[in-house]
N, CA, C and O atoms as a Tripos MOL2 file, in Angstrom:
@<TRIPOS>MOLECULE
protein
  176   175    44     0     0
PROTEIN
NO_CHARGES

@<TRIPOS>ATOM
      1 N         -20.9230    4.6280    0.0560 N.3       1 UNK1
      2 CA        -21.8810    5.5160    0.6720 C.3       1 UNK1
      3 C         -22.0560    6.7670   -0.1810 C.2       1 UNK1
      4 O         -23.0990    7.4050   -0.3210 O.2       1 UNK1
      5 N         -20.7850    7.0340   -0.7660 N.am      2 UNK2
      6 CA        -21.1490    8.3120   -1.5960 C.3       2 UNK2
      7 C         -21.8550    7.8420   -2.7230 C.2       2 UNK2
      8 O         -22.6960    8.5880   -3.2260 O.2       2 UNK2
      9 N         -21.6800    6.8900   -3.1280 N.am      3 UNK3
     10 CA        -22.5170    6.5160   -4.4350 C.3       3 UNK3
     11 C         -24.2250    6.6420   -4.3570 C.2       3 UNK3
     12 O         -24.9740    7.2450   -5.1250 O.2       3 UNK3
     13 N         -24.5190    5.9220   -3.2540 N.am      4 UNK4
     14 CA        -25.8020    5.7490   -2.6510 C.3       4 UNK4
     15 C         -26.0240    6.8480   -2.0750 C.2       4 UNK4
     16 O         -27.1870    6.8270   -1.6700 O.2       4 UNK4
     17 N         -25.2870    8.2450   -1.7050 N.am      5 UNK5
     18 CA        -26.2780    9.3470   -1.5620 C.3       5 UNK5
     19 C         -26.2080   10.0640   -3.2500 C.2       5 UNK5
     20 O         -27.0450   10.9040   -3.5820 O.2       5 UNK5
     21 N         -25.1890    9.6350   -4.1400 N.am      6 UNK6
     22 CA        -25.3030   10.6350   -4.7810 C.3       6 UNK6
     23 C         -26.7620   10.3280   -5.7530 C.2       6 UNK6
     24 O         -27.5440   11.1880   -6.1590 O.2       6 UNK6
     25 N         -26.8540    8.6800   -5.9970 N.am      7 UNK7
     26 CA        -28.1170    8.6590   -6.5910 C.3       7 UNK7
     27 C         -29.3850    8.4900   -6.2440 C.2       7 UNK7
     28 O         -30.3110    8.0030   -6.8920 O.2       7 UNK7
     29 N         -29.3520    9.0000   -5.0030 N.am      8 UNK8
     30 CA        -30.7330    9.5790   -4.0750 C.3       8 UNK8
     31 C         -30.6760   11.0980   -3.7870 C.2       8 UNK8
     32 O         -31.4190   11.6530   -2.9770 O.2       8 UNK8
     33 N         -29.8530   11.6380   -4.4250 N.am      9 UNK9
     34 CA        -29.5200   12.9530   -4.7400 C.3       9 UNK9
     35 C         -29.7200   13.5160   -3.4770 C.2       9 UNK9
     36 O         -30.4870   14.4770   -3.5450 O.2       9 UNK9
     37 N         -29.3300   13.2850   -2.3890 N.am     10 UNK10
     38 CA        -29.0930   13.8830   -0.8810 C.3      10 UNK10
     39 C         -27.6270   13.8700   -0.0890 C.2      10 UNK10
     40 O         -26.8180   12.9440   -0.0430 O.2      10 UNK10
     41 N         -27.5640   14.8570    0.3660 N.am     11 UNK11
     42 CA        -25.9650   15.2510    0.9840 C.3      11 UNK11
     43 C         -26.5550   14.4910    2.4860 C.2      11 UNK11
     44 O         -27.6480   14.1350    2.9280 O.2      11 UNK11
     45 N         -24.8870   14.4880    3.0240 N.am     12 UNK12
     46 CA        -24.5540   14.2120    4.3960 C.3      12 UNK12
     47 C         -25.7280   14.5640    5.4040 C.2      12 UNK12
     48 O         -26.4810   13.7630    5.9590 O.2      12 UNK12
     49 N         -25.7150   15.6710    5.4910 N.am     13 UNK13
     50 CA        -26.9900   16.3320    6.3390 C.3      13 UNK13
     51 C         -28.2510   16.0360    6.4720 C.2      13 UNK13
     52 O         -28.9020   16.1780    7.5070 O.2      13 UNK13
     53 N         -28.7490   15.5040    5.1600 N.am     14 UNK14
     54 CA        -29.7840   14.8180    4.7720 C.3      14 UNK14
     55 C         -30.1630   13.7630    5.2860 C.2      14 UNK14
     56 O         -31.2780   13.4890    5.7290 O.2      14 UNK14
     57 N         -28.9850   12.9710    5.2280 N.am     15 UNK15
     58 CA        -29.0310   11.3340    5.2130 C.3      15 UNK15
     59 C         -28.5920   11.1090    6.4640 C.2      15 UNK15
     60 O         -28.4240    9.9050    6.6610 O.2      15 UNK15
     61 N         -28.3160   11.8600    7.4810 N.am     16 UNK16
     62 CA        -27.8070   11.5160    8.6140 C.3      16 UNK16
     63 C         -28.4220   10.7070    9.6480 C.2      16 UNK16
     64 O         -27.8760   10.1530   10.6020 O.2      16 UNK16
     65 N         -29.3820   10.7210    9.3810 N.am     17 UNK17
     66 CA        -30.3690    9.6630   10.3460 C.3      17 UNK17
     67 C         -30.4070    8.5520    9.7540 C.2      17 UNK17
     68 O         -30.3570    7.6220   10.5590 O.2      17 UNK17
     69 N         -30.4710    8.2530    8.7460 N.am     18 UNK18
     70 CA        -30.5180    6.8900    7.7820 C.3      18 UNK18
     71 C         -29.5520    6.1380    7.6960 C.2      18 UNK18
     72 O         -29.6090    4.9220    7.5160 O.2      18 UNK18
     73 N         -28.2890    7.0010    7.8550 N.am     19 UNK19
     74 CA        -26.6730    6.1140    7.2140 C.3      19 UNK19
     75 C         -26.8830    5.8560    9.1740 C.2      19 UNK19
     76 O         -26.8880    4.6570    9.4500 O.2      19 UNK19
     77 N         -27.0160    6.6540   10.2280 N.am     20 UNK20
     78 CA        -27.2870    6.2560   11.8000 C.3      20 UNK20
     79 C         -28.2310    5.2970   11.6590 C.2      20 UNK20
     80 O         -28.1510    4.7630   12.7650 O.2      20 UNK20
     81 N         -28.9050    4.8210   11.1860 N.am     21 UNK21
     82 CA        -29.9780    3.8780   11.6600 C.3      21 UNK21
     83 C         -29.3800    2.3960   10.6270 C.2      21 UNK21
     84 O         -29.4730    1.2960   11.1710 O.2      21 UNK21
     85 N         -28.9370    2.4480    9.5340 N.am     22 UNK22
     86 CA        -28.8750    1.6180    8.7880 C.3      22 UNK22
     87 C         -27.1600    0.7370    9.3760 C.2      22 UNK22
     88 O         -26.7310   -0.4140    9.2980 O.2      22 UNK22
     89 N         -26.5580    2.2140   10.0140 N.am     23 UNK23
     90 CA        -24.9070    1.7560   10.4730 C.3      23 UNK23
     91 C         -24.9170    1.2810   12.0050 C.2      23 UNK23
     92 O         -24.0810    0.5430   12.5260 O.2      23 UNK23
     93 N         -25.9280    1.8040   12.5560 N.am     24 UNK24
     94 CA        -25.5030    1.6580   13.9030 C.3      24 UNK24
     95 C         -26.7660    1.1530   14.4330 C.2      24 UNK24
     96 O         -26.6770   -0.0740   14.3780 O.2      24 UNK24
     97 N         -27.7270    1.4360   14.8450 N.am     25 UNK25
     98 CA        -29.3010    0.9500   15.2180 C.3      25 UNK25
     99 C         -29.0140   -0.1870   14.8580 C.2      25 UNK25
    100 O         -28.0430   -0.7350   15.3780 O.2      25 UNK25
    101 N         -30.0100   -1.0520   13.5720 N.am     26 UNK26
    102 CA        -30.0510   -1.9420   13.2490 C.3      26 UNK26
    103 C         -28.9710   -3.3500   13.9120 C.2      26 UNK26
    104 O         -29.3010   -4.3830   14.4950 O.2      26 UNK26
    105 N         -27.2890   -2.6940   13.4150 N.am     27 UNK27
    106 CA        -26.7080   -3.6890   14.0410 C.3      27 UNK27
    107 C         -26.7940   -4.1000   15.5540 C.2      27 UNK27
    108 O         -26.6170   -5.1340   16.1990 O.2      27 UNK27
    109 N         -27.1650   -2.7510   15.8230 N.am     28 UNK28
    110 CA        -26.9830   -2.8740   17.7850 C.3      28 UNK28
    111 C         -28.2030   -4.0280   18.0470 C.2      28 UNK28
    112 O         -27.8580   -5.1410   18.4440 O.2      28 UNK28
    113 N         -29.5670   -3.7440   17.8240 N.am     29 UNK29
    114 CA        -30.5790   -4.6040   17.4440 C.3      29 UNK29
    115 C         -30.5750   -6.0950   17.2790 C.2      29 UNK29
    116 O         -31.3740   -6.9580   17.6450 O.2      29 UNK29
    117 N         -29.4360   -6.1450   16.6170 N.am     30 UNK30
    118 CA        -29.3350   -7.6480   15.7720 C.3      30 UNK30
    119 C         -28.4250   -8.2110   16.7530 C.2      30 UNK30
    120 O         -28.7590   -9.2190   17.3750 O.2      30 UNK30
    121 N         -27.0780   -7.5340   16.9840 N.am     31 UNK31
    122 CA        -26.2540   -8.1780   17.9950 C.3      31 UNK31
    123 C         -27.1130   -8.6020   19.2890 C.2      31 UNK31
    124 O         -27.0370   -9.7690   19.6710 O.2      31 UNK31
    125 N         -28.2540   -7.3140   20.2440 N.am     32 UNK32
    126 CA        -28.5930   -7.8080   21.2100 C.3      32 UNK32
    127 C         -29.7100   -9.3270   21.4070 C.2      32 UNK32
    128 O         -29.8620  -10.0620   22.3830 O.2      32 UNK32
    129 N         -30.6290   -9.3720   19.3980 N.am     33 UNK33
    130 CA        -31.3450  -10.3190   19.5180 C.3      33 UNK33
    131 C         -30.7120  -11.5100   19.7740 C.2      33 UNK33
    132 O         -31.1720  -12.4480   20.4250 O.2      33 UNK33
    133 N         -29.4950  -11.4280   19.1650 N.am     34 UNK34
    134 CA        -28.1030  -12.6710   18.7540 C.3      34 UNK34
    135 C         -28.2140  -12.9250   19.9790 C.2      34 UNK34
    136 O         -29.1460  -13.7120   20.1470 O.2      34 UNK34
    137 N         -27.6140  -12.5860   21.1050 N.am     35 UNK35
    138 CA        -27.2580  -12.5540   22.8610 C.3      35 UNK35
    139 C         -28.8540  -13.2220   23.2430 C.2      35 UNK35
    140 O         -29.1060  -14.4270   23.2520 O.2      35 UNK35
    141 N         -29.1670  -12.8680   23.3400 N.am     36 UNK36
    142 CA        -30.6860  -13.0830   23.4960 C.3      36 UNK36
    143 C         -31.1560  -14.6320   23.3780 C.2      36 UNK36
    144 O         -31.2660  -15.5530   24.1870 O.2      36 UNK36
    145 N         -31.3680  -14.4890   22.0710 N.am     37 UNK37
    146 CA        -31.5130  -16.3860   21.7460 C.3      37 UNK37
    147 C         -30.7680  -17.1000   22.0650 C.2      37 UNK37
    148 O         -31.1280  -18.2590   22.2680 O.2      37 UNK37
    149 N         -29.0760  -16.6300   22.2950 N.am     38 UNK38
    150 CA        -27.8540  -17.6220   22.6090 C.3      38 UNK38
    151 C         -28.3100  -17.8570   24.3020 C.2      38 UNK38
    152 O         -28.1800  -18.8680   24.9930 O.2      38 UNK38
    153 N         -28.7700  -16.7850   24.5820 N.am     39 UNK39
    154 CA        -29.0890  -17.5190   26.3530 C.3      39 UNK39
    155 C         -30.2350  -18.2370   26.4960 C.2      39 UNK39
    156 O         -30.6440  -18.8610   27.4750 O.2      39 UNK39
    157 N         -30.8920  -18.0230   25.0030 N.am     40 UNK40
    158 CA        -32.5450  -19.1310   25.4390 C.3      40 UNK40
    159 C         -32.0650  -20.3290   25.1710 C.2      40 UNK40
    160 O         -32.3960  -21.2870   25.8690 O.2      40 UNK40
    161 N         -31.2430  -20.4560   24.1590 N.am     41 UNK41
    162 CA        -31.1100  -21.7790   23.4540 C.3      41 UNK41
    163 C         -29.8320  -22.5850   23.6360 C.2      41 UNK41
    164 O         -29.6040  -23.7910   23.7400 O.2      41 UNK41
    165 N         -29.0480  -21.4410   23.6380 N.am     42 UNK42
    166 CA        -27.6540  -22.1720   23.6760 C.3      42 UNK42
    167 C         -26.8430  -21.5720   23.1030 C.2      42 UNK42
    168 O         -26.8720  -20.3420   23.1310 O.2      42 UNK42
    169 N         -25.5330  -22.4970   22.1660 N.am     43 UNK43
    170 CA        -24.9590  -22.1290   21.2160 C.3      43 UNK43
    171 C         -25.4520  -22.6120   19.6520 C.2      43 UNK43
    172 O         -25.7490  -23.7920   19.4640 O.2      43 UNK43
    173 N         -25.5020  -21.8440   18.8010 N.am     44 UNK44
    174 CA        -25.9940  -21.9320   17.9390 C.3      44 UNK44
    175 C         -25.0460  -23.1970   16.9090 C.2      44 UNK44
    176 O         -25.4420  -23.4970   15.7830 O.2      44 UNK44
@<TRIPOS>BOND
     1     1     2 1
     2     2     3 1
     3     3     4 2
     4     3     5 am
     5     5     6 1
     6     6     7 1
     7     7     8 2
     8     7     9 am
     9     9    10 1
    10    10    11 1
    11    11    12 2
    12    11    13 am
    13    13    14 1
    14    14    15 1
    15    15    16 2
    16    15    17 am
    17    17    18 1
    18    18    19 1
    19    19    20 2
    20    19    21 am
    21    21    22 1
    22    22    23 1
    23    23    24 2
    24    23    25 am
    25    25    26 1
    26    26    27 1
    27    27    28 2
    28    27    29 am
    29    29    30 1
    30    30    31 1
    31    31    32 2
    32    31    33 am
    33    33    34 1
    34    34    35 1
    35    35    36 2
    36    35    37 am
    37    37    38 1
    38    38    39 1
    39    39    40 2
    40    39    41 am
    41    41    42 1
    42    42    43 1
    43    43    44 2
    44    43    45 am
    45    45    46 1
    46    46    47 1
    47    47    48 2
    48    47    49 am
    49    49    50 1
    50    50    51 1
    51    51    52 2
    52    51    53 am
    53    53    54 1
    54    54    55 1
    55    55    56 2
    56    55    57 am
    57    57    58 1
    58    58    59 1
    59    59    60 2
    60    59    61 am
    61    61    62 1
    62    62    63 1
    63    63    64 2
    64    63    65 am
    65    65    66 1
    66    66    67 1
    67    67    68 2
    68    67    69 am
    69    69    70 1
    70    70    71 1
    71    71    72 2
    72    71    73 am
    73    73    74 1
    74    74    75 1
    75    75    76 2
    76    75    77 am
    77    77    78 1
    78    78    79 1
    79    79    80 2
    80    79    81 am
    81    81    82 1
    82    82    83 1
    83    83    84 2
    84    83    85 am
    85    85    86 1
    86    86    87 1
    87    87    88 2
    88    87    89 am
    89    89    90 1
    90    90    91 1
    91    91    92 2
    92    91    93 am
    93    93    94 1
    94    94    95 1
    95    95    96 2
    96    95    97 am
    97    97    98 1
    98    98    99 1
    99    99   100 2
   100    99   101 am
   101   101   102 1
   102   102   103 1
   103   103   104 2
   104   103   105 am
   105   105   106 1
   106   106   107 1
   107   107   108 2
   108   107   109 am
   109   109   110 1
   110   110   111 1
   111   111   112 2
   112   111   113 am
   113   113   114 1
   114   114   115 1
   115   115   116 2
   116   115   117 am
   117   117   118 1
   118   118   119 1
   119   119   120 2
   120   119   121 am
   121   121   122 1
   122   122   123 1
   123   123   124 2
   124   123   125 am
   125   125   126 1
   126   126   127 1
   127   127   128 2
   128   127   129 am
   129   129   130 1
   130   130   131 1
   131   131   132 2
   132   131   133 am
   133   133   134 1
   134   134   135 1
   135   135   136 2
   136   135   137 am
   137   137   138 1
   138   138   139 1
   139   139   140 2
   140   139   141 am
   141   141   142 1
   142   142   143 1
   143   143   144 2
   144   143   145 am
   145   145   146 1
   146   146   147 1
   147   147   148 2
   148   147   149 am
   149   149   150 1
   150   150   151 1
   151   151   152 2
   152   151   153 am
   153   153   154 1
   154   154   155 1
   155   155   156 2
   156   155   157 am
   157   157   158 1
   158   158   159 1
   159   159   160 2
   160   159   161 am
   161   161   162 1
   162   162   163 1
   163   163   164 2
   164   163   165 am
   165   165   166 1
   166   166   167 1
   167   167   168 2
   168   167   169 am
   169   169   170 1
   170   170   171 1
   171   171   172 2
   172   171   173 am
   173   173   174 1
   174   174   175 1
   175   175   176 2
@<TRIPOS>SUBSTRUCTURE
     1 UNK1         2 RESIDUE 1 A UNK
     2 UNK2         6 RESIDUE 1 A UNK
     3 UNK3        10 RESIDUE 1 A UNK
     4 UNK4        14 RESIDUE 1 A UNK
     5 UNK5        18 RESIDUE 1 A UNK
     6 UNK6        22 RESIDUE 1 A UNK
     7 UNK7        26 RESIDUE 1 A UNK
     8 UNK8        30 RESIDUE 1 A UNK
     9 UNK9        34 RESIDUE 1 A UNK
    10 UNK10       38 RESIDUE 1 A UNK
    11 UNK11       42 RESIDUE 1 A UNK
    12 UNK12       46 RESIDUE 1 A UNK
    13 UNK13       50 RESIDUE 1 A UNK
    14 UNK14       54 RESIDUE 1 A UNK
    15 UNK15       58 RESIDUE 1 A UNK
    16 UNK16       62 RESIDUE 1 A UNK
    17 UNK17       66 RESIDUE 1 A UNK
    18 UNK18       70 RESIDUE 1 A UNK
    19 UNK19       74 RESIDUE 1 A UNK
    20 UNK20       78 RESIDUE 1 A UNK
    21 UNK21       82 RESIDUE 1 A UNK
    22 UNK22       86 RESIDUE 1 A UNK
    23 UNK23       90 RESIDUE 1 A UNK
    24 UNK24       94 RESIDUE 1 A UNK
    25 UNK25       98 RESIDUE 1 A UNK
    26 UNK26      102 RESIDUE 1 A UNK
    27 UNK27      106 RESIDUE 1 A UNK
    28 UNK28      110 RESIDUE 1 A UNK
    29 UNK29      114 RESIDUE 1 A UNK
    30 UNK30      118 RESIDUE 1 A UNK
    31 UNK31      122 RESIDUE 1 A UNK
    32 UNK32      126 RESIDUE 1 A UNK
    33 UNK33      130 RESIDUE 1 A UNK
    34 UNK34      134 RESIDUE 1 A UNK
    35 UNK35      138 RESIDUE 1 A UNK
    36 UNK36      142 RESIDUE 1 A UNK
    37 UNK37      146 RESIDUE 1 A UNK
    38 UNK38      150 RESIDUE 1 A UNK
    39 UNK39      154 RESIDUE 1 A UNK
    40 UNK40      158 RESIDUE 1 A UNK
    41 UNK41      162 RESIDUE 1 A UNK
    42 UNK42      166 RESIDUE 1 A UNK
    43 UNK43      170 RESIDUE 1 A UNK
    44 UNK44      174 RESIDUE 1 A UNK
């Protein structure tokens, strides 16, 4: 993570919505679609 802010040349403060959306959003997203299809369909 430090690598990837340092060569987008933005600190912590900066990136705080992004490293939140890329760390936490997204997965939450993906886990609930996961749940989701497993009750339409089944087990995968």
């Amino acid at each position: 993570m430090i690598t990837l802010l340092a060569i987008c040349r933005l600190n912590h403060k900066q990136s705080y919505f992004d490293i939140f959306m890329v760390a936490v959003a997204f997965p939450l997203i993906a886990m609930i679609l996961v749940i989701i299809l497993d009750g339409m369909f089944g087990t995968f």
